[in-house]
ZAGU-892143 format. One record per atom (N, C-alpha, C): atom name; x, y, z; residue number from 0. Coordinates in nm, 2 decimals. Last residue first. Example, Ala and Ser with C-alpha at 12.3 -4.5 7.8 and 13.67 -1.06 7.14 Angstrom:
2
N;1.28;-0.22;0.71;1 $
CA;1.37;-0.11;0.71;1 $
C;1.29;0.00;0.79;1 $
N;1.32;-0.57;0.78;0 $
CA;1.23;-0.45;0.78;0 $
C;1.32;-0.33;0.78;0 $
***
This chain:
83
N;-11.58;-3.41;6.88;82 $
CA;-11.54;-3.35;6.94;82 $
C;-11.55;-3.41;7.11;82 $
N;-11.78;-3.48;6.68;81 $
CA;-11.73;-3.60;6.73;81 $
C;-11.62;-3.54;6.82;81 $
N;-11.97;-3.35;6.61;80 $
CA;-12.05;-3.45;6.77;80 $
C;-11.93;-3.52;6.80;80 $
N;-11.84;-3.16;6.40;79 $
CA;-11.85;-3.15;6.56;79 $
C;-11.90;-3.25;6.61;79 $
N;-11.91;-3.33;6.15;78 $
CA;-11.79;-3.35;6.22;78 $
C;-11.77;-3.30;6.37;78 $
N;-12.15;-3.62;6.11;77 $
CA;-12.15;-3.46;6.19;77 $
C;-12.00;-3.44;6.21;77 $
N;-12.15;-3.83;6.17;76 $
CA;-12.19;-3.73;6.03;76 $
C;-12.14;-3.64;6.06;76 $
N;-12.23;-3.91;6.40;75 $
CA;-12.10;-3.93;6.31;75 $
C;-12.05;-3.88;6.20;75 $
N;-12.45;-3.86;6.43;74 $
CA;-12.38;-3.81;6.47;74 $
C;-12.22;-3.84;6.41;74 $
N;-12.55;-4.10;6.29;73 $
CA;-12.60;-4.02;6.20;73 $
C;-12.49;-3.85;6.30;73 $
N;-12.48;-4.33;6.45;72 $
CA;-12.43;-4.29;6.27;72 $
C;-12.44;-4.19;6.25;72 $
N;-12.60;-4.27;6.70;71 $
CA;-12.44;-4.26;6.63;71 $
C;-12.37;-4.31;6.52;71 $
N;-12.83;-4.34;6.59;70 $
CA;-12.80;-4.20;6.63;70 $
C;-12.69;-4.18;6.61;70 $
N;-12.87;-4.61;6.52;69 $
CA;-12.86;-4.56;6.43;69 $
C;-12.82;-4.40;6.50;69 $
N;-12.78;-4.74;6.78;68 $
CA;-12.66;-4.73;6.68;68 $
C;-12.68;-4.63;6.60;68 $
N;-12.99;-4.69;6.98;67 $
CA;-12.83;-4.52;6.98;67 $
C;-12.76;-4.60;6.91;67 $
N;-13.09;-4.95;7.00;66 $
CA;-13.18;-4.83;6.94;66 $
C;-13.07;-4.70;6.94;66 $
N;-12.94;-5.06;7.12;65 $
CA;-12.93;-5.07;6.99;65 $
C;-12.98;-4.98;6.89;65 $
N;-12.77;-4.86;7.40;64 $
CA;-12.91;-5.01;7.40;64 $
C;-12.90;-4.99;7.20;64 $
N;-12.59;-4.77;7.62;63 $
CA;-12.62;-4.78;7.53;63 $
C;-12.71;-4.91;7.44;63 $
N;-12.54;-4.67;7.92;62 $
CA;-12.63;-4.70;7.89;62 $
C;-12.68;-4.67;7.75;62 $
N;-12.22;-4.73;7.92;61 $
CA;-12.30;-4.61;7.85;61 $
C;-12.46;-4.57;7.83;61 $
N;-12.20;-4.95;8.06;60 $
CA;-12.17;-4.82;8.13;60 $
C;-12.23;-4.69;8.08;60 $
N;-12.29;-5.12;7.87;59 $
CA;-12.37;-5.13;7.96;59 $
C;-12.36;-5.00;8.06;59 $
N;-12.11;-5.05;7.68;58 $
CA;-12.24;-5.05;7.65;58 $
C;-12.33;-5.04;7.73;58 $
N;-11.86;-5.18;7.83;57 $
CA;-11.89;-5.06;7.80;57 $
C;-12.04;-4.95;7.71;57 $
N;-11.92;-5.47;7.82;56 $
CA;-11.93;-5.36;7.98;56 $
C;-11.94;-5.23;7.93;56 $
N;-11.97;-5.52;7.58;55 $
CA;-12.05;-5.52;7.62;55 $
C;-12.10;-5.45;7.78;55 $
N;-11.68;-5.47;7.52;54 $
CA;-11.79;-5.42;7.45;54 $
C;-11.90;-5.38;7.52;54 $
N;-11.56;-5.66;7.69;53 $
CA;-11.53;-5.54;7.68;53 $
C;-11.63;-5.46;7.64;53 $
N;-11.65;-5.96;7.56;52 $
CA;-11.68;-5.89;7.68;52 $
C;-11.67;-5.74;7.67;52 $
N;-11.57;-5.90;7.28;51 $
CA;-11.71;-5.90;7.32;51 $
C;-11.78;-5.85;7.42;51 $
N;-11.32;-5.68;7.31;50 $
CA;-11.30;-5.78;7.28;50 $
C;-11.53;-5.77;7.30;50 $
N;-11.21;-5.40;7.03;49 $
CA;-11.31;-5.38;7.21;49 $
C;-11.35;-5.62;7.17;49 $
N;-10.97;-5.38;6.87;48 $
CA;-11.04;-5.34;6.87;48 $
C;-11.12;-5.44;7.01;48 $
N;-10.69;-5.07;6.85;47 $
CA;-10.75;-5.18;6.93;47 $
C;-10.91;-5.22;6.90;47 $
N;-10.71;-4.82;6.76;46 $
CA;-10.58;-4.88;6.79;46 $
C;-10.63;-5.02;6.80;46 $
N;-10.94;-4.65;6.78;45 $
CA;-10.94;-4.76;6.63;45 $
C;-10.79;-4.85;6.64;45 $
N;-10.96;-4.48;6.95;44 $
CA;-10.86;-4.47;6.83;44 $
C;-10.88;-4.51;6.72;44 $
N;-11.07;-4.65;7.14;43 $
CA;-11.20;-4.53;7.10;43 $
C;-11.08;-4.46;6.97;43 $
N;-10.94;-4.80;7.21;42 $
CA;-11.04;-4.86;7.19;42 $
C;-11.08;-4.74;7.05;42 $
N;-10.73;-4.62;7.37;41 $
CA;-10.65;-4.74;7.23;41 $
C;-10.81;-4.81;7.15;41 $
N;-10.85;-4.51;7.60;40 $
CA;-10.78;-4.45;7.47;40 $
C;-10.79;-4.55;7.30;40 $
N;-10.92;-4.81;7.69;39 $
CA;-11.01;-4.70;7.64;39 $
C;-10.99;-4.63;7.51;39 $
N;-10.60;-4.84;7.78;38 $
CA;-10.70;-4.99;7.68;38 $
C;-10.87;-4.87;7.62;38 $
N;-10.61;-4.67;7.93;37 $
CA;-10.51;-4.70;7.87;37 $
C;-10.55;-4.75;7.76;37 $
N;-10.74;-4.68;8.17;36 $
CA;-10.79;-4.58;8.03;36 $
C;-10.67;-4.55;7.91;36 $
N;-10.92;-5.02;8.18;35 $
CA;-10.78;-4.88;8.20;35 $
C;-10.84;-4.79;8.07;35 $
N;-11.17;-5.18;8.31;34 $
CA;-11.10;-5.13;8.22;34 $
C;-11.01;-5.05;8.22;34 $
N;-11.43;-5.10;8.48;33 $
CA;-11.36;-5.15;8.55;33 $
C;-11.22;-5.18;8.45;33 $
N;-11.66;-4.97;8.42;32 $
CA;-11.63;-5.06;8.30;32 $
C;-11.57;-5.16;8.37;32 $
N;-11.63;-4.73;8.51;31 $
CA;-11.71;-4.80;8.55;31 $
C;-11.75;-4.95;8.47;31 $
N;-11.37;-4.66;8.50;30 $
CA;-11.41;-4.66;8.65;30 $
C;-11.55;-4.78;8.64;30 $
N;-11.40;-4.59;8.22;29 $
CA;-11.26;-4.69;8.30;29 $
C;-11.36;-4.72;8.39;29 $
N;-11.56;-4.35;8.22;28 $
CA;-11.59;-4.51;8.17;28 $
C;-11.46;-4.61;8.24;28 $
N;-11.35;-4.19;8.39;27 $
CA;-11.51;-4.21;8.46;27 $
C;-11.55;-4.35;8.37;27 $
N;-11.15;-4.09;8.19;26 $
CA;-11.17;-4.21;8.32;26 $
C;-11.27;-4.25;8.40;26 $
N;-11.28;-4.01;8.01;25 $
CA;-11.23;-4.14;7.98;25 $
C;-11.17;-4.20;8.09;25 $
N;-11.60;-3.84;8.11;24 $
CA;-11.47;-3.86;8.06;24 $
C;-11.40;-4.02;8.06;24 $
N;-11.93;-3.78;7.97;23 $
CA;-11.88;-3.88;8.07;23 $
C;-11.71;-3.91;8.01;23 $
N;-12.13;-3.69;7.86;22 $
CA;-12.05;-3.58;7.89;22 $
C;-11.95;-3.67;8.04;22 $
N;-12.27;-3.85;7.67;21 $
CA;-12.31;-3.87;7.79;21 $
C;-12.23;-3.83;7.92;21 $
N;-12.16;-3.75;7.44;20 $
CA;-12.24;-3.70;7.44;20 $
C;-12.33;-3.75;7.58;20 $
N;-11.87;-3.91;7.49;19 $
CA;-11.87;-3.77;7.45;19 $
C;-12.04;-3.67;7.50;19 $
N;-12.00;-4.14;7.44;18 $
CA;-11.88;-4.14;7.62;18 $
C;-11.93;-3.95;7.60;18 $
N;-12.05;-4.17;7.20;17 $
CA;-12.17;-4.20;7.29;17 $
C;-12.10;-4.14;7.41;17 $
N;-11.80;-4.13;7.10;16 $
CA;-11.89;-4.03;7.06;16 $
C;-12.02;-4.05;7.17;16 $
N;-11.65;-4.33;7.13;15 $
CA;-11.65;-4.17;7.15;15 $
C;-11.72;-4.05;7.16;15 $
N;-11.80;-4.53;7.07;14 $
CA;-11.81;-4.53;7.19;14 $
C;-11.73;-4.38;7.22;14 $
N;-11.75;-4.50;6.76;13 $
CA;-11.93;-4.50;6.82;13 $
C;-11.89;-4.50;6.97;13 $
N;-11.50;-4.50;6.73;12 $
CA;-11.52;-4.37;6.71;12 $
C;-11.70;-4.34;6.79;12 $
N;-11.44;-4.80;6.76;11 $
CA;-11.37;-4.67;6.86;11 $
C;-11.45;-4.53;6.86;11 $
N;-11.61;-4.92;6.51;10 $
CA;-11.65;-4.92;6.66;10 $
C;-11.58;-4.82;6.80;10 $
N;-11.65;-4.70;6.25;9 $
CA;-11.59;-4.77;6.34;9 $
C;-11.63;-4.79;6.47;9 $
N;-11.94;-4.65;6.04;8 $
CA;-11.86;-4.56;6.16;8 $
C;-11.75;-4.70;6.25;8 $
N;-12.03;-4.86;5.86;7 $
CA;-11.99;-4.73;5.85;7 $
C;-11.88;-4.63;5.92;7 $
N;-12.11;-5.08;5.95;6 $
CA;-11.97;-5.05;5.88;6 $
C;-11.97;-4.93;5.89;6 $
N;-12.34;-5.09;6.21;5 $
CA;-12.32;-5.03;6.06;5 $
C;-12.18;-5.07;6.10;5 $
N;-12.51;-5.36;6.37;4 $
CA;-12.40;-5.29;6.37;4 $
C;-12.35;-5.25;6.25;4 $
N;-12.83;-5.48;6.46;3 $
CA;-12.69;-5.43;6.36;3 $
C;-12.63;-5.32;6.38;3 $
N;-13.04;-5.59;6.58;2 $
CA;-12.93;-5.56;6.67;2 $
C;-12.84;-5.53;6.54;2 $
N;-13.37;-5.44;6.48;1 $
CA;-13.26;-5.51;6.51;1 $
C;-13.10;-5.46;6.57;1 $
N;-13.65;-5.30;6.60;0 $
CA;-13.53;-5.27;6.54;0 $
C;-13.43;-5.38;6.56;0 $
***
C-alpha cells in the first residue's frame, strides 16, 4: 500500500477520529506527543494545521501506520465514528 494521504477527510478530523477510536483523551495524546492540548484541540478543528514533526509524534502516539488511512476514510463516513 502506499503512503497517500486522501483529500477527502482533513487531517484534524483523521487524528480525531484515530485518538477517538484508540479511546485515548486529548490529554493523554498531549502527554504522549509531549504537545499541549491546547495546539491538539486547534489540530483536530482544522484550526491549525499539524507541522511534519508534530504529525509524525502524533502518529507515532497513535500507533497509526498508513495502512488506518484508508479506515479513517471510510470512518469518516460515518457520522457517529466521529463522535
Amino acid at each position: 500500500m502506499t503512503n497517500k494521504i486522501s483529500t477527502n477527510v482533513p487531517v484534524g478530523d483523521r487524528i480525531r477520529i484515530m485518538r477517538a477510536k484508540r479511546r485515548m483523551s486529548q490529554l493523554e495524546l498531549a502527554r504522549r506527543t509531549g504537545l499541549s492540548q491546547f495546539v491538539l484541540s486547534f489540530i483536530e478543528t482544522n484550526k491549525a494545521i499539524p507541522t511534519p514533526e508534530q504529525l509524525a509524534r502524533i502518529r507515532q502516539a497513535l500507533g497509526w501506520t498508513p495502512e488506518l488511512d484508508e479506515l479513517v476514510e471510510r470512518l469518516a463516513a460515518v457520522p457517529d465514528a466521529q463522535q
